[in-house]
N, C-alpha and C positions, 0 to 999 in steps of 0.2 A: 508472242505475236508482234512481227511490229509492224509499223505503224500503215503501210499500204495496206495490209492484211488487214488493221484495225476500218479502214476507211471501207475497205468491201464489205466485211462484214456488217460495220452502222449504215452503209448504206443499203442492203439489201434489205435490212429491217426498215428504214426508212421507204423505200421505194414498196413495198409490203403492204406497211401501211397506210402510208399517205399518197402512191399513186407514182407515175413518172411525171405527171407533168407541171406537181406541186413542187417535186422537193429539189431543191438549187444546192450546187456544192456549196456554199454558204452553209448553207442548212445542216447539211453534214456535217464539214468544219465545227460548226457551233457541238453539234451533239456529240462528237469527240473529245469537245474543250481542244481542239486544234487550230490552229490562226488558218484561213483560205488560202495563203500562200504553201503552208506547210503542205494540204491538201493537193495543191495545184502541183507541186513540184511532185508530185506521185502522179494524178491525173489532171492532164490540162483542160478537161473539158467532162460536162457529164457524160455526153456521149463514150468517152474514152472507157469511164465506170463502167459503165452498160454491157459494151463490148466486152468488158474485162467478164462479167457475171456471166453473162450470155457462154462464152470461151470455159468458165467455171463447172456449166451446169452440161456444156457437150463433153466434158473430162467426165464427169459423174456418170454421166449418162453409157461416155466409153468403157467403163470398169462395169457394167452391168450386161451381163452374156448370158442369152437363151439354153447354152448349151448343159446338160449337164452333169454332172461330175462323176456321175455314175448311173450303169447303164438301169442302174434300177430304180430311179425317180422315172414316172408317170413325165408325161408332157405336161398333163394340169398342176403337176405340182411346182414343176421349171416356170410355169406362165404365172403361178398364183405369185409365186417369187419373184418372179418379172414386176409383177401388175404392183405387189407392194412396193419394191423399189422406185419403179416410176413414179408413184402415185407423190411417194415420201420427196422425190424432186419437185413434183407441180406443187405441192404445197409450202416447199422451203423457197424455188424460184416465183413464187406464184404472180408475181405480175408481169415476170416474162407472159406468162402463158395468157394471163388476162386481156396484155394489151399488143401480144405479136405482131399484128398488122401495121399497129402505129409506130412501132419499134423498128421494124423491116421495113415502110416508109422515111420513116429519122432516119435510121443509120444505117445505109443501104450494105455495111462490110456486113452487116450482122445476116444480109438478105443472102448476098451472094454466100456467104457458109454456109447458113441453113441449102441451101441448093446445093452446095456440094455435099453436103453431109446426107441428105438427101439421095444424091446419084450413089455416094459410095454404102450408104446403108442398104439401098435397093441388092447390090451385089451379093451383100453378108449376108439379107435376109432370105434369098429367095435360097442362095445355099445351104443356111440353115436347113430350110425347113426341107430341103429334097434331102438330109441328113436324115429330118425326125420322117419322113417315109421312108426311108432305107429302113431306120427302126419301126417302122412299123407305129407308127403314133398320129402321121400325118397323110391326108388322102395321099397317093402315087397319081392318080389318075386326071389332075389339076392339070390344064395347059402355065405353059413357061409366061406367057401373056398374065392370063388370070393371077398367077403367084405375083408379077409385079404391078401389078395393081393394087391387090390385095397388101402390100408395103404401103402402095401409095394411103392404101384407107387408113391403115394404121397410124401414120403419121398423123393425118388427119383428125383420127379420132384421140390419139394421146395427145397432141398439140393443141386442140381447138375443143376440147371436152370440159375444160376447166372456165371457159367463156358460157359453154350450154349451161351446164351446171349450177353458174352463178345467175340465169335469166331463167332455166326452167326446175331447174331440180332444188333449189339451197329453199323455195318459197314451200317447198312439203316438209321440211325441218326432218329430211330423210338422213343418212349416213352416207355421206359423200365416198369414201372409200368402197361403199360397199357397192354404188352407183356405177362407179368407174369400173371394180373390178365385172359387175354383171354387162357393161357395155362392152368392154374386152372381149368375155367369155362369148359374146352373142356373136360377134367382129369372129371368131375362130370356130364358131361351133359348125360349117359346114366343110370346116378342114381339115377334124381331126374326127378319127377312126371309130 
């Protein structure tokens, strides 16, 4: 690994735990045993980090496809695999997710991707899913309107779940995965067959 790799890494764990608005490239520096300059000459600024994770966790997110592989998985079993994969990113990126807004505030590149990734997910997803009605998995009878909306909720729900979670669900000392995957399932359950 070196050493730009090493600073994303301690920094993702640092921003994890202590927050975005605690921890200073300093900080990192230190918990590498790296001089701030060495840091800097990788990232000029934290924001720069940010953007780099942010950019990390939409790579991740691109390698993870609804479709699949064979015509004999169930849809709920493509979604359960869906749901743990995502899941397994809001918890490794987890304070993206926690503090998005302030994030897309600070560092407005990070706002305008998310919007495009956004327009261009809408495209994929609403195709997908007139796929899984072709097979026979997804209502047919959904207006084109309703399907992109129903992206828009999605986003919503996967992006801004891990905020609800941490004010109303984490104080029942429930199974957060298990949270996520039954609020998913409720989000599809008047779309599939």
């Amino acid at each position: 690994m070196n050493t730009k790799e090493k600073i994303i890494v301690g920094a993702l764990k640092l921003y994890n735990r202590d927050g975005i608005r605690t921890v200073t490239t300093r900080q990192i520096a230190q918990e590498l045993n790296i001089s701030a300059g060495n840091l800097h000459y990788h990232f000029k600024h934290t924001e720069d980090i940010i953007f780099q994770l942010f950019q990390l966790l939409q790579n991740e997110y691109e390698k993870m496809i609804l479709k699949p592989e064979d015509d004999a998985s169930t849809f709920r079993q493509v979604l359960d695999s869906f749901i743990d994969g995502s899941y397994a990113l809001i918890s490794k990126y987890r304070f993206i997710f926690e503090n998005f807004v302030e994030i897309c505030n600070w560092i407005p590149s990070i706002a305008e991707a998310y919007r495009n990734l956004v327009a261009q997910r809408e495209e994929q997803l609403v195709s997908l899913f007139l796929y899984y009605a072709e097979l026979g998995m997804f209502r047919s009878d959904i207006p084109l309107v309703n399907l992109q909306w129903f992206v828009r909720q999605l986003f919503i729900i996967s992006d801004f779940w891990s905020s609800s979670y941490a004010v109303l669900g984490a104080h029942q000392n429930g199974n957060p995965l298990e949270d996520y995957r039954q609020t998913i399932h409720t989000a599809f359950y008047p779309y599939l067959v």
